[in-house]
ZAMARGU-4260 file (C-alpha; in steps of 0.2 Angstrom, whole numbers, plus 5000, padded with zeros to 4 digits):
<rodrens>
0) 5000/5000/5000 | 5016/5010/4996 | 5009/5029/4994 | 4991/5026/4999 | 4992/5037/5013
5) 4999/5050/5003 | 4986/5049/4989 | 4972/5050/5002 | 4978/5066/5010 | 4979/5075/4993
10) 4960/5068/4991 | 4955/5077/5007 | 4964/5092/5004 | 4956/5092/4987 | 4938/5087/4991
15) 4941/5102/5007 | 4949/5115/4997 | 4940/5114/4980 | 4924/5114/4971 | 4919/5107/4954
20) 4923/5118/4940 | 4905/5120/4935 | 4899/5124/4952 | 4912/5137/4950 | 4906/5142/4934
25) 4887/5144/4940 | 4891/5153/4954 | 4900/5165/4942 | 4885/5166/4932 | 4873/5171/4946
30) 4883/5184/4948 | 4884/5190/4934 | 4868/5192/4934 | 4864/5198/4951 | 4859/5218/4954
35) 4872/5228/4960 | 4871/5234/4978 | 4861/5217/4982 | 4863/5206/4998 | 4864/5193/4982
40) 4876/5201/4976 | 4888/5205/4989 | 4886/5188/4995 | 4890/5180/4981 | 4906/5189/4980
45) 4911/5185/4997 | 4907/5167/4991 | 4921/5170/4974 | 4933/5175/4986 | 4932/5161/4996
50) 4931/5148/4985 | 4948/5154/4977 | 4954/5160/4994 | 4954/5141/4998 | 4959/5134/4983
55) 4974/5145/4984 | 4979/5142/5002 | 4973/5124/5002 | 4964/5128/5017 | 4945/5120/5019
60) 4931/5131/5008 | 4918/5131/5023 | 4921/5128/5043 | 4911/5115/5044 | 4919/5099/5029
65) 4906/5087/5036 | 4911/5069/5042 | 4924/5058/5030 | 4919/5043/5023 | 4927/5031/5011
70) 4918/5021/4997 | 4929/5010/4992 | 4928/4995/4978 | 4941/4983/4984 | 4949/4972/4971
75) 4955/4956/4974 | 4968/4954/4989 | 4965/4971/4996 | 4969/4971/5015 | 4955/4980/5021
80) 4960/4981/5040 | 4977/4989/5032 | 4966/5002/5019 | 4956/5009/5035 | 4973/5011/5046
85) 4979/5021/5030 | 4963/5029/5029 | 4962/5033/5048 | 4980/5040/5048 | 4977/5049/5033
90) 4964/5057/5039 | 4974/5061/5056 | 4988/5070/5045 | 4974/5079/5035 | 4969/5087/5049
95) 4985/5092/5057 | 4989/5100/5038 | 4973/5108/5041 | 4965/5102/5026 | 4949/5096/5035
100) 4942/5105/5051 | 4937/5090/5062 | 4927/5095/5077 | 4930/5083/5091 | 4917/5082/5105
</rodrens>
């Protein structure tokens, strides 16, 4: 599993830090198309800048990323109680990046 830990920290930062490119797009869009001097408006901007704020600094996109969970298709002769460790750990060093705000209670 040589690099699987590494892989799935670059898929947290990623999934934290960035959105589609058509979401993007469409929030682009809207604002385009809002009025000026609109709580749309301004709001949406505050949005833009965030979204590339985030992006740019690798930092999460919104305080809250929600829980982590893994669908994984296992091939053949997958250790799966060694995927999780990798998976748990990853998500340890994830966090001490700060590329995903976990609350713990």
């Amino acid at each position: 599993m040589r690099g699987l830990r590494e892989s799935l920290i670059e898929l947290i930062r990623r999934t934290s830090a960035e959105i589609p490119d058509d979401v993007q797009h469409g929030i682009l869009r809207w604002l385009e198309q809002e009025k000026e001097g609109t709580i749309a408006k301004s709001m949406l901007e505050i949005i833009e800048k965030n979204i590339e704020l985030a992006k740019r600094k690798s930092q999460p996109l919104c305080q809250d990323t929600g829980s982590i969970l893994f669908y994984v298709d296992c091939p053949a002769g997958l250790n799966q109680v060694d995927f999780e460790a990798e998976a748990r750990e990853a998500v340890l060093e994830a966090t001490k990046l700060g590329y995903n705000l976990i609350q713990r209670s």
